[in-house]
C-alpha positions, 0 to 999 in steps of 0.5 A: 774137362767136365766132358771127359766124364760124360762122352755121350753129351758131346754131340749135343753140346756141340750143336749148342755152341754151334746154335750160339754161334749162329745167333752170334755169340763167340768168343768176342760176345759171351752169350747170356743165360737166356741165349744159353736156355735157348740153345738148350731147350731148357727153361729160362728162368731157371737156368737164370736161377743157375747162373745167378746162384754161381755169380751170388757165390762168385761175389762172396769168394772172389774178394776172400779167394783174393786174400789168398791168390789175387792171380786166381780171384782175377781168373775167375773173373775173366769172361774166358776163364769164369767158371760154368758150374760149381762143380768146375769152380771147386776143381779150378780151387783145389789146384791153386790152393792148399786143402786148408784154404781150400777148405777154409775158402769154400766153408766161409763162402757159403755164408749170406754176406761177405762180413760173416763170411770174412769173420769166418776166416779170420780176416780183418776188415782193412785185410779184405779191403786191402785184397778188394782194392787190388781187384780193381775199380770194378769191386768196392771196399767193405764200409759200413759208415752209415750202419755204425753212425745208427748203432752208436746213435742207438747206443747213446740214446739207449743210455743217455740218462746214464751218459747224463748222469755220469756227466752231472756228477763230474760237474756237481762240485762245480756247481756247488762252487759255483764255478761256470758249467760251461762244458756242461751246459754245451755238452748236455744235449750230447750232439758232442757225443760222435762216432770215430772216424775210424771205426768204419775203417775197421769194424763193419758193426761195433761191439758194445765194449767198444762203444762205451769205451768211446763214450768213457773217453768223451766224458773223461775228456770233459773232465767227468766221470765214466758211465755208470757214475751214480751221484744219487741225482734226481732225473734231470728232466724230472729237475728241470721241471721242478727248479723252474718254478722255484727259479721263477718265485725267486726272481719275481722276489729278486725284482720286486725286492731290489726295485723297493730298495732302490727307491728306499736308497734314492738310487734310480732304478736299474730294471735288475734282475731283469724280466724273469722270463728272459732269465729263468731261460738263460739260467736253464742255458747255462745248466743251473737247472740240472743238478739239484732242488735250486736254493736261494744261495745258488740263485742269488750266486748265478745272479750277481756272476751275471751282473744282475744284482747289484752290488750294493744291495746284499745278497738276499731275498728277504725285506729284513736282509735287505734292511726293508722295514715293516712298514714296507710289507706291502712289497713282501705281500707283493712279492707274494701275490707275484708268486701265487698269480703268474699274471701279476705285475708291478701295477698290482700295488695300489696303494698310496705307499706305491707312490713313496718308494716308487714315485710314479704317483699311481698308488691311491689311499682313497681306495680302501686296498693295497693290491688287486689281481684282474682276472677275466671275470672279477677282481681279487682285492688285498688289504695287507695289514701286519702286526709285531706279534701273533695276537691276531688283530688289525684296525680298520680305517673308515676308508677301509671300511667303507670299501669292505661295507661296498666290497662285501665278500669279494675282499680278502685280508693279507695279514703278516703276523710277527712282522718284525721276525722272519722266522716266526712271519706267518702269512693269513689270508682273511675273508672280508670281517664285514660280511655276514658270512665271516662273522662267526670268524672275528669279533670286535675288540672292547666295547662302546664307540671311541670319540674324538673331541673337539676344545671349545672355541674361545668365547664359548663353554669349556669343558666342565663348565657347561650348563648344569 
């Protein structure tokens, strides 16, 4: 057909089929781009550069021409009836189809890839691959699997504070309740949060609309609320950090707390709450740490749903909700120092009070004080003393000040005013009185020495009738 306008490239032509057939090439073998610059005189790689912008073409409009007349998508992929040039292509098209899809067909070609290209025509994902299909095994469907999985995972980690904070505020009135958090606890990571199945099957890339209706049902399946629900929480990573330590301080309370009243109740000791530890992660597990700054209430809740208080033992942390007297202040300065030293233990309570409410006889009154913090390179030394109001004394008793005296600055006074008052209980710590450089802090109370003395035994003086 092509030589019908161009008589003159006749002879030549003919010498080159019969330079191919020389060479081998025939209607058994068809003869590749290089065979064909051979014959021709012409420069391999570009005729190479020819061929392939016709198959590049080919593989673009061979799947769409498919949609439109299978037989002819077929045709051109025959090695007898494929095309030589564009020009042959474009005739062969406008036989078959309408000036419509014909028009249609070759704009939409020209695009770099087949999704643009099918776009261009309006055709549907499960269209083109329904036509691909009836082409054979030798053309493979249209699927993007792997490229959606990475724009939903681009999609999800780009808002994950939002998808957490939507999914927070669903669940912020069960964490008030103290209802469980389960859902939330095993969805909080959102490795729950996947791409559907399906949407390979239809789409090639995905809209944002679609994503978020996605993660919209994901959340409402949970029973929370859709993204873009603001319940004014603080960052959860943020919170986290910030409730641990405070979950810790509780738990420290917890354990020294229930252990004193165990031993004020003659029960035997249950190890309750547990190691702080152990708990603070599994509460961090359980999602207790996520929502808001954590309270004692909410503490001691999530404590005695898990059986690790008991019941007997009234739900506090305070030695007077506990029925702990005064005199057991030493534990609430125990509690304390658990607090303020990461590295203290039970073994910190030297005191012989220690050996009265824990009975393990380790407690020693000759000591002249009542807690100790081992550090590296020295020891802290506290001497716990309390009063019933805020006058601001305590007494010293010589074992006591023998220690100071020996001690010197090295000993601190932990003193509870208004013992007896929660609200008013205020905690001091003291430098040691007995030091020169604490002096201009304290000074003696009344004057003179106060002496004990002794009834004259029988057969001497008694007093008053001494000699004169």
């Amino acid at each position: 057909m092509e030589l019908l306008h161009h008589p003159e490239l006749a002879d030549t032509l003919r010498m080159a089929l019969l330079d191919l057939n020389a060479a081998g090439w025939g209607p058994g073998q068809s003869p590749d781009a290089d065979a064909i610059a051979d014959v021709l005189g012409e420069d391999r790689a570009r005729v190479r550069e020819i061929a392939a912008t016709l198959w590049q073409l080919l593989d673009i409009l061979v799947p769409l021409l498919a949609t439109l007349d299978l037989e002819a998508a077929h045709a051109l992929l025959s090695d007898d009836e494929a095309p030589a040039s564009e020009t042959e292509l474009g005739r062969r098209l406008a036989v078959r189809l309408t000036p419509t899809g014909h028009q249609a067909l070759r704009t939409a070609a020209r695009h770099p890839n087949l999704d643009t290209a099918r776009r261009v025509m309006s055709l549907s994902l499960p269209e083109l691959n329904a036509a691909i299909t009836a082409l054979g095994p030798t053309h493979q469907p249209l699927r993007n699997a792997e490229g959606i999985e990475q724009e939903f995972r681009h999609f999800v980690v780009g808002r994950r504070q939002g998808i957490l904070g939507a999914l927070r505020a669903g669940f912020l009135e069960a964490y008030r309740s103290g209802a469980p958090l389960t859902a939330y606890a095993e969805n909080r990571h959102l490795t729950g949060l996947m791409p559907d199945a399906a949407w390979a099957d239809h789409h090639f890339h995905l809209e944002n609309a679609l994503m978020q209706a996605h993660v919209d049902h994901w959340l409402t399946g949970l029973g929370a609320s859709p993204l873009g629900t603001d319940a004014g929480l603080m960052p959860v990573d943020e919170l986290r950090l910030t409730n641990r330590p405070l979950l810790m301080d509780r738990l420290k309370r917890a354990r020294t707390l229930i252990h004193v009243w165990e031993a004020m109740h003659d029960e035997p000791a249950s190890g309750l709450p547990g190691d702080p530890e152990s708990l603070a992660a599994e509460a961090a597990a359980a999602g207790l740490l996520g929502f808001l700054p954590l309270e004692d209430a909410t503490t001691l809740r999530w404590l005695r749903a898990e059986d690790r208080w008991l019941a007997a033992v009234p739900l506090a942390l305070t030695p007077e909700e506990l029925g702990l007297t005064p005199g057991q202040l030493k534990v609430a300065a125990l509690a304390w120092l658990m607090n303020r030293y990461d590295t203290v233990e039970d073994s910190a309570w030297v005191s012989g009070y220690r050996n009265k409410v824990l009975g393990d006889g380790i407690g020693d009154d000759s000591l002249g004080y009542d807690l100790v913090v081992e550090r590296k390179r020295s020891s802290l030394l506290f001497e716990v003393k309390s009063s019933a109001g805020g006058e601001g004394e305590f007494v010293l008793t010589p074992t006591e000040i023998a220690r100071a005296r020996s001690l010197k600055q090295r000993q601190t006074f932990h003193v509870h005013s208004h013992a007896l008052d929660a609200d008013l209980r205020k905690i001091y710590l003291l430098p040691n009185p007995l030091h020169p450089r604490s002096a201009y802090f304290f000074r003696s109370v009344g004057e003179g020495l106060r002496y004990r003395f002794q009834l004259s035994r029988p057969g001497e003086c008694r007093a008053g009738t001494g000699p004169k």
